[in-house]
N, C-alpha and C positions, 0 to 999 in steps of 0.2 A: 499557411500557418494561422492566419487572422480566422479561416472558417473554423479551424481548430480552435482556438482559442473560444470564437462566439458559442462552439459545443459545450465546452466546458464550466464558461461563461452559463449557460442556459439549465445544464442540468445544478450544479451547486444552487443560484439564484432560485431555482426553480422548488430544491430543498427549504431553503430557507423560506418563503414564501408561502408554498404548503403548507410547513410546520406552525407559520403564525396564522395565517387566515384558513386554516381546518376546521377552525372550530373545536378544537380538544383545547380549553383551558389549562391544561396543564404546562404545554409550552409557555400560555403568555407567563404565568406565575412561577416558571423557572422550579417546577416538579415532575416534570416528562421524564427525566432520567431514571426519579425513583421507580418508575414501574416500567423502565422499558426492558429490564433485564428478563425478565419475567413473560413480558408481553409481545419481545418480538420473535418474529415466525422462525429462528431455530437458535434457539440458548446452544450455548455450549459448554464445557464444563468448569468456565472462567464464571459465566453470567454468576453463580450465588457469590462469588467474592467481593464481584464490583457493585451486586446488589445491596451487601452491608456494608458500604462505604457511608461514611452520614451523607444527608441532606445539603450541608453546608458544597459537600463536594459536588453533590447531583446536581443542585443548581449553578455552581458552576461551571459543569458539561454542558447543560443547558444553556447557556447564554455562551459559551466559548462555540457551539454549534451556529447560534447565530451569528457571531462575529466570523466564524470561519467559511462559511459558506454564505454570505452576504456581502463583507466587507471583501472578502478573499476575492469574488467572482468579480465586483467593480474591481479590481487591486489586477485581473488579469490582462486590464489595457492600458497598465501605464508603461513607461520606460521600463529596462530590462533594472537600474538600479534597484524600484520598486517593487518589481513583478514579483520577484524570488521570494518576497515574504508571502504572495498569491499561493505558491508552491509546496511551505511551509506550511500556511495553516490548511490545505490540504492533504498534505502528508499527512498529516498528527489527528485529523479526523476520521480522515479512511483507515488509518491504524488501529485506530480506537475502535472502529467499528470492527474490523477482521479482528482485532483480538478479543471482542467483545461476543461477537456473534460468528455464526455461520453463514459468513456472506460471500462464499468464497470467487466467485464473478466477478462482484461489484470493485471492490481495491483494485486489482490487476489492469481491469477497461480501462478505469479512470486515471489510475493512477501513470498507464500507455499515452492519455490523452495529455496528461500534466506534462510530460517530460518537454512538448514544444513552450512550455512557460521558462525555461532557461535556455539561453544563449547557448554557443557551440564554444565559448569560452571558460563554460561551468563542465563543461565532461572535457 
């Protein structure tokens, strides 16, 4: 369970990370959203709605990406009290993204790898 976890642990951490030390200024300025509908490798036919969502909202995507795949990934090795919100702000990302895009892979893997972040008392 614990290599499990350092997995999961490694690929979010490793999003988050990326995304600020890429060198695409748009993340650090909390505008990566606005053009990711657009920009990433398969729109679907959701992208132009969440693409005219204001600004106001985009950068909150943006900085709720950081906090969920940052905070979330250290959040994967505490006590099970804590863990679950790990799980959460995973959930609601990889959502965001399978609804957003055509990533149809990615949600499903990770989201196999998530389900060791709750106890055998949550199913």
């Amino acid at each position: 369970v614990f290599t499990q976890w350092s997995l999961l642990f490694r690929i979010m951490l490793g999003g988050a990370v990326g995304k600020y030390t890429g060198g695409d200024q748009s993340w650090k300025d909390g505008t990566a959203m606005v053009w990711h509908y657009w920009t990433q490798p398969l729109p679907n036919p959701l992208s132009p709605i969440f693409y005219r969502m204001p600004t106001s909202i985009h950068k909150i995507e943006t900085y709720f990406t950081y906090v969920s795949e940052g905070v979330g990934a250290i959040l994967c090795y505490t006590p099970q009290i804590i863990r679950w919100i790990s799980y959460v702000f995973f959930l609601l990302i990889l959502l965001g993204i399978n609804v957003t895009g055509n990533y149809a892979h990615l949600a499903p893997l990770t989201i196999t790898e998530m389900i060791l972040l709750l106890n055998d008392n949550v199913w």
